[in-house]
C-alpha positions in Angstrom: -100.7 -162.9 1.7 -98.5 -163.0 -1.6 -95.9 -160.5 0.4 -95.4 -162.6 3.3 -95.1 -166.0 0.9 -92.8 -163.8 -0.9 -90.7 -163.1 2.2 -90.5 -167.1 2.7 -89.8 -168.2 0.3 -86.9 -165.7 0.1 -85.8 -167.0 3.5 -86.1 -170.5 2.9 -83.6 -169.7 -0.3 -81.6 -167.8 2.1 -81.1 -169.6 5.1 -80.3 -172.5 2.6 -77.5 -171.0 1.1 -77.7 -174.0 -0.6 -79.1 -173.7 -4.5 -78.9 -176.1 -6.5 -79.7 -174.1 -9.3 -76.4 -174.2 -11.9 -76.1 -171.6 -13.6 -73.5 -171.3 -16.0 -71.1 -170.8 -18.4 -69.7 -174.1 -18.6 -66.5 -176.1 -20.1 -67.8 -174.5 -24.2 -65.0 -173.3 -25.9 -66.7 -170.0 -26.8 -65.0 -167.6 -24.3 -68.1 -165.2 -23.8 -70.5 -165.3 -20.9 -73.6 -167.5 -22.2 -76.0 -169.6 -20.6 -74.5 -173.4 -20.9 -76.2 -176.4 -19.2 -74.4 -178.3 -17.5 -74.6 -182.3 -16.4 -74.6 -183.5 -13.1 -71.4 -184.2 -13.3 -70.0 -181.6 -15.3 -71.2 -179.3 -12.4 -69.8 -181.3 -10.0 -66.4 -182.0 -11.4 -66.0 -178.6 -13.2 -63.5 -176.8 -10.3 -64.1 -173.1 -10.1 -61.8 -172.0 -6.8 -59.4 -173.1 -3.7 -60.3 -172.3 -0.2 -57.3 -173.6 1.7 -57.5 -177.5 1.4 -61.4 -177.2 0.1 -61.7 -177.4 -3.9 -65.2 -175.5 -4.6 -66.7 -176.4 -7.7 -69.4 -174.4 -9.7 -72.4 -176.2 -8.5 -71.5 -174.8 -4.4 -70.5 -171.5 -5.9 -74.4 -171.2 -7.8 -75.6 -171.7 -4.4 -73.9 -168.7 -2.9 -75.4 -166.9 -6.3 -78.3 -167.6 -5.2 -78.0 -166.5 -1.9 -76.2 -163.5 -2.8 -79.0 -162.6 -5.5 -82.1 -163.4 -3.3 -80.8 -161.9 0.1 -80.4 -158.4 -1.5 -82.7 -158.7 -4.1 -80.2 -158.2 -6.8 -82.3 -157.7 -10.5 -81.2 -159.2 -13.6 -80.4 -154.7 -14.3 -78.7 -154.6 -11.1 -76.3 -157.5 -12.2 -76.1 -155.9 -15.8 -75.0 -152.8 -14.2 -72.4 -153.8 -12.0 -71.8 -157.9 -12.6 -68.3 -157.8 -11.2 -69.7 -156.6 -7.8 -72.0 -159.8 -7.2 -69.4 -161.8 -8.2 -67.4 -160.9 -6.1 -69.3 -160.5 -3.4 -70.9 -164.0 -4.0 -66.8 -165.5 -3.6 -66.5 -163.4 -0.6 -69.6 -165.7 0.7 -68.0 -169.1 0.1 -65.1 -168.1 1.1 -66.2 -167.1 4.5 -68.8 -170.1 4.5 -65.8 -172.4 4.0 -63.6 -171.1 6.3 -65.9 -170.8 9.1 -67.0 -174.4 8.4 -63.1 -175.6 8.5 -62.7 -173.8 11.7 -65.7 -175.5 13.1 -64.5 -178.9 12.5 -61.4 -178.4 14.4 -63.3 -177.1 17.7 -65.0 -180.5 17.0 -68.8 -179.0 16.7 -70.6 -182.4 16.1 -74.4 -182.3 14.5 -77.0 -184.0 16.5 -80.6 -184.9 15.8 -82.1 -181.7 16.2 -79.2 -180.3 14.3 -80.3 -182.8 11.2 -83.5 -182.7 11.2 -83.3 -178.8 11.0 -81.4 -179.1 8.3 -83.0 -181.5 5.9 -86.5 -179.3 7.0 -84.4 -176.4 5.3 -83.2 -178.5 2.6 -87.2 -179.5 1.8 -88.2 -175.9 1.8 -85.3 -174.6 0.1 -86.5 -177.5 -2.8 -90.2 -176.8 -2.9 -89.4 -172.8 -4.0 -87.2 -173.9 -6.8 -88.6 -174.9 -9.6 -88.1 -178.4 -10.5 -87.0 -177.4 -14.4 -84.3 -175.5 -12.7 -82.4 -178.3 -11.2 -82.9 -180.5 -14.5 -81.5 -177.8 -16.6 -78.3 -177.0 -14.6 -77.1 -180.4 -13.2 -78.1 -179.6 -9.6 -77.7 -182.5 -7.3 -79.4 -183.6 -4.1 -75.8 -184.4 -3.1 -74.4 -181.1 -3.2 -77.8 -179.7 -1.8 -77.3 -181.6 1.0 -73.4 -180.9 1.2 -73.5 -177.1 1.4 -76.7 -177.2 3.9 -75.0 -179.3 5.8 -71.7 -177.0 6.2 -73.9 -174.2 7.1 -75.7 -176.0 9.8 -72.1 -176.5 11.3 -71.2 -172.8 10.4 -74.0 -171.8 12.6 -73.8 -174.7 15.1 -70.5 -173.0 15.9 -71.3 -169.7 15.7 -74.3 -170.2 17.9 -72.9 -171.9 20.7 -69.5 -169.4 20.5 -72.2 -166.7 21.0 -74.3 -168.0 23.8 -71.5 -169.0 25.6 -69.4 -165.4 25.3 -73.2 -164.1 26.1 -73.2 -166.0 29.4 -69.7 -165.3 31.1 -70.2 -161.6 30.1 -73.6 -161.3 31.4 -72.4 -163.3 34.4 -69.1 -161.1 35.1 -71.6 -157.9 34.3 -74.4 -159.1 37.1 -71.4 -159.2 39.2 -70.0 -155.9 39.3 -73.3 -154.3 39.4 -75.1 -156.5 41.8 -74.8 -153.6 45.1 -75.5 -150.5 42.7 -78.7 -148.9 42.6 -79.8 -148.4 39.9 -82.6 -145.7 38.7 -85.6 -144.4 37.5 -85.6 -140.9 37.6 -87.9 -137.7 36.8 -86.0 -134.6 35.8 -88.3 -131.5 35.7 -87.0 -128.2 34.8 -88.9 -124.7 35.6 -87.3 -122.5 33.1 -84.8 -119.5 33.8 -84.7 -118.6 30.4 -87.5 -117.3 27.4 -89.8 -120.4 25.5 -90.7 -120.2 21.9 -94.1 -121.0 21.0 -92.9 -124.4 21.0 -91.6 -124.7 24.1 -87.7 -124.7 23.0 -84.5 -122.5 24.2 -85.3 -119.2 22.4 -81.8 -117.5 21.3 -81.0 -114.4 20.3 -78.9 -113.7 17.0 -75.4 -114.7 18.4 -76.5 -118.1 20.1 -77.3 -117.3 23.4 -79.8 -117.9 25.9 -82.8 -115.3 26.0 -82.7 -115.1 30.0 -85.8 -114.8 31.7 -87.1 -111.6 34.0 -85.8 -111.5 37.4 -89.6 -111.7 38.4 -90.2 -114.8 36.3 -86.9 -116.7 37.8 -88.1 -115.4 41.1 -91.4 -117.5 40.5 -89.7 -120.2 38.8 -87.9 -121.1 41.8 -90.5 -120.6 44.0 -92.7 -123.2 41.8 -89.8 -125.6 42.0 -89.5 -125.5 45.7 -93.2 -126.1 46.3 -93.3 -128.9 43.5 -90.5 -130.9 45.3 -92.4 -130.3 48.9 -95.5 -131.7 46.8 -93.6 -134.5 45.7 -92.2 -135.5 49.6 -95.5 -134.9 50.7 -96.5 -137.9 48.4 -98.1 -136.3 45.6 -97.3 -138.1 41.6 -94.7 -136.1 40.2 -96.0 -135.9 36.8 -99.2 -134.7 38.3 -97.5 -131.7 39.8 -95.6 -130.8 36.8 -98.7 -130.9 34.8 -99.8 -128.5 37.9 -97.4 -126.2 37.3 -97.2 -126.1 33.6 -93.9 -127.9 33.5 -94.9 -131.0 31.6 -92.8 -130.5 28.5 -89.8 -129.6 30.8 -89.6 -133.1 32.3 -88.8 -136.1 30.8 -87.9 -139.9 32.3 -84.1 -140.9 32.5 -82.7 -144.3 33.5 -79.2 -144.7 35.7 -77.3 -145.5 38.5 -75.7 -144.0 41.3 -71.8 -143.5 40.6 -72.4 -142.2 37.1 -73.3 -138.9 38.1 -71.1 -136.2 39.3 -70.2 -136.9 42.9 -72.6 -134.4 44.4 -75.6 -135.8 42.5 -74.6 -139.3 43.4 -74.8 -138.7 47.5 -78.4 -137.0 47.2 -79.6 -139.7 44.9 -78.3 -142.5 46.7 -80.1 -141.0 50.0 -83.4 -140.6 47.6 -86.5 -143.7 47.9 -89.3 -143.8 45.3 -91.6 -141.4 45.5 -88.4 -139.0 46.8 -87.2 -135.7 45.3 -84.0 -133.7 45.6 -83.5 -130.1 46.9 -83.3 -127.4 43.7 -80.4 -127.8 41.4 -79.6 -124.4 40.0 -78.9 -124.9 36.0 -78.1 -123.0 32.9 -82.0 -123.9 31.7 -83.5 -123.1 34.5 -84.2 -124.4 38.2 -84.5 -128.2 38.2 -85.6 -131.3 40.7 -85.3 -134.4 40.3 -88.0 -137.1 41.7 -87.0 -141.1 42.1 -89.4 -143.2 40.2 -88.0 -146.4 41.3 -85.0 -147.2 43.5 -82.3 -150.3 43.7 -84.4 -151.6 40.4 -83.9 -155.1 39.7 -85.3 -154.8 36.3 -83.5 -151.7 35.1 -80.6 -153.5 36.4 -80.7 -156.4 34.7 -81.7 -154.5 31.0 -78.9 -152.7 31.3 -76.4 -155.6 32.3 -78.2 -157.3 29.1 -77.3 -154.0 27.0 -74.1 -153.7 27.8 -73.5 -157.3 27.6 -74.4 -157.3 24.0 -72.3 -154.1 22.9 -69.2 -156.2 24.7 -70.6 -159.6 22.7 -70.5 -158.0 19.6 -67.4 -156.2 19.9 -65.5 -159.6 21.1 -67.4 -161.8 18.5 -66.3 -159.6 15.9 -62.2 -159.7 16.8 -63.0 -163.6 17.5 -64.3 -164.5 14.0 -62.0 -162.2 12.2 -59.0 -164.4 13.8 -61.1 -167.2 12.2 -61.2 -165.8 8.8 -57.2 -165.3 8.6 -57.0 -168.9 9.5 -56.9 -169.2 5.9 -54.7 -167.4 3.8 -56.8 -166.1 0.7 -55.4 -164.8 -2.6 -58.9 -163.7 -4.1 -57.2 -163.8 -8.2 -54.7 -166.7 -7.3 -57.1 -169.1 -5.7 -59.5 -169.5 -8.8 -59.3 -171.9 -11.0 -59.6 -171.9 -14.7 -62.0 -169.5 -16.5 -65.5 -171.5 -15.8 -66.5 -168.1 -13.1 -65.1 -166.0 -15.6 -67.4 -167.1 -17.9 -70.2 -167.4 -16.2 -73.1 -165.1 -16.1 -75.1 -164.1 -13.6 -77.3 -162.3 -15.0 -79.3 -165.6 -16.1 -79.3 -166.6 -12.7 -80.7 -163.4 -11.6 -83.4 -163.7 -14.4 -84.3 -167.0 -13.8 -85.1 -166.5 -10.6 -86.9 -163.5 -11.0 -89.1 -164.9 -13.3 -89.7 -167.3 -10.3 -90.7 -164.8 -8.4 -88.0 -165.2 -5.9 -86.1 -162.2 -6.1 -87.8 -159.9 -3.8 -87.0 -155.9 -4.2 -83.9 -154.8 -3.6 -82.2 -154.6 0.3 -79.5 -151.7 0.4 -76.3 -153.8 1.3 
């Protein structure tokens, strides 16, 4: 029970993306990294970077620490190791956050009651997991809890409905072009031509080649096939008479559809009903039939309209949101502002929230 109350709370901090926790090295004159406090205000006024027209102050940036640090699990060690690598990564995060939000508003993505109630039900959670001392001792606001949860409900608003929508019109222009094929579930059993080790694979001789089989064996082999196939018309389960005739690690189950098969294969499989098997097909492996499981499959089509669908999805999402992210130009050394990130560690982040128990161990990035 404390794993899985470990896991939410670690995605209650995540999918908030919203900390209020500010950490930080404040507005001291003392140019080393140090744990400073900081007001409400002084987190809130204190500006850390530029995103396009979008001045980010230190309290939004802790909360992308705190994402950053609780999504991969990132130890108070970890950070002492390699600080500049969080940090940097944890810029990368508002930037794109940011960006993505500023692109939403101009496609006009409005929130709705759903939309805010979801929201301040992540905002609730996201408060119960944080200690209470945490907020007092870094200047955390409701205010800028509820500003960066609220960008991130848009963020994903936008991202959502892009998605579903791309999802649609490729499914629907997928279900299309398939609709008349028929599509496949096929048998493939294989009486071998060639010599078995004890485990049933290829056996090779010292150059790499097939160990071929007697003359008397391949004589038998195809004669087995030939009456297995007439089996098969006759009615009988195919994987009953492979088991029959020894075959059963030969065979396996493939999915398809006719027309992505060579040309022959396609005209005796589109000919073929379930329950159906084709003549012997000689093969390097041995002698080989093939029995229809299923034929002009409704289901098989649509999982593999859905599959596709999603390798297109992806691929287009991907192009579509990196035009989004060179809507704004970013100069990652240019666009900071004074030396309050600079000075700013970490590492007490990272502690004080594993001390929490919120950091959970780490994810490989």
């Amino acid at each position: 029970m404390k794993g899985k109350l470990k896991k939410i709370i670690v995605c209650a901090v995540t999918i908030a993306m919203t900390s209020t926790l500010l950490f930080g090295c404040s507005g001291k004159k003392d140019n080393k990294k140090n744990d400073v406090v900081y007001t409400k205000e002084e987190a809130s006024t204190t500006k850390a970077m530029v995103i396009g027209d979008y001045d980010v102050y230190m309290d939004e940036l802790m909360i992308y620490a705190i994402q950053e640090i609780t999504l991969y699990g990132v130890t108070p060690d970890m950070i002492e190791a390699d600080e500049k690598t969080y940090k940097e990564q944890t810029l990368a995060l508002a930037r794109e956050t940011k960006i993505l939000y500023d692109v939403a508003l101009h496609n006009n993505v409005e929130l709705n009651d759903d939309d805010i109630a979801a929201r301040d039900k992540l905002i609730n959670s996201f408060k119960s997991v944080i200690p209470e001392e945490v907020f007092e001792k870094y200047g955390i606001s409701d205010e800028v809890i509820e500003k960066v949860f609220t960008e991130r409900t848009y963020v994903e608003k936008f991202e959502n409905d892009i998605k579903n929508k791309m999802g649609k019109d490729i499914s629907d222009d997928l279900t299309e072009a398939y609709k008349d094929y028929n599509f496949q579930k096929l048998y493939y059993m294989v009486f071998p031509t060639i010599e078995v080790d004890e485990d049933g694979n290829p056996a090779t001789d010292s150059e790499g080649n097939y160990i071929e089989a007697s003359d008397e064996k391949k004589e038998e082999a195809k004669d087995n096939a030939q009456k297995a196939a007439d089996e098969i018309n006759s009615g009988k389960d195919c994987k009953d008479v492979a088991e029959s005739y020894g075959v059963s690690n030969y065979c396996s189950e493939m999915n398809g559809y006719v027309g992505a098969y060579s040309e022959e294969m396609n005209e005796a499989l589109d000919k073929l009903q379930a329950g159906e098997c084709t003549e012997i097909i000689d093969s390097d492996l041995g002698y080989v039939i093939i029995a229809v499981l299923s034929d002009h499959d409704s289901d098989l089509q649509e999982s593999y309209v859905y599959s596709v669908a999603n390798d297109y999805l992806n691929d287009q999402y991907e192009s579509l949101r990196n035009d989004w992210l060179a809507s704004i130009p970013v100069d990652v050394e240019n666009d900071m502002e004074g030396d309050a990130w600079e000075k700013y560690s970490m590492k007490d982040l990272s502690q004080i929230l594993n001390d929490a128990g919120i950091v959970m161990p780490a994810v490989s990035q």
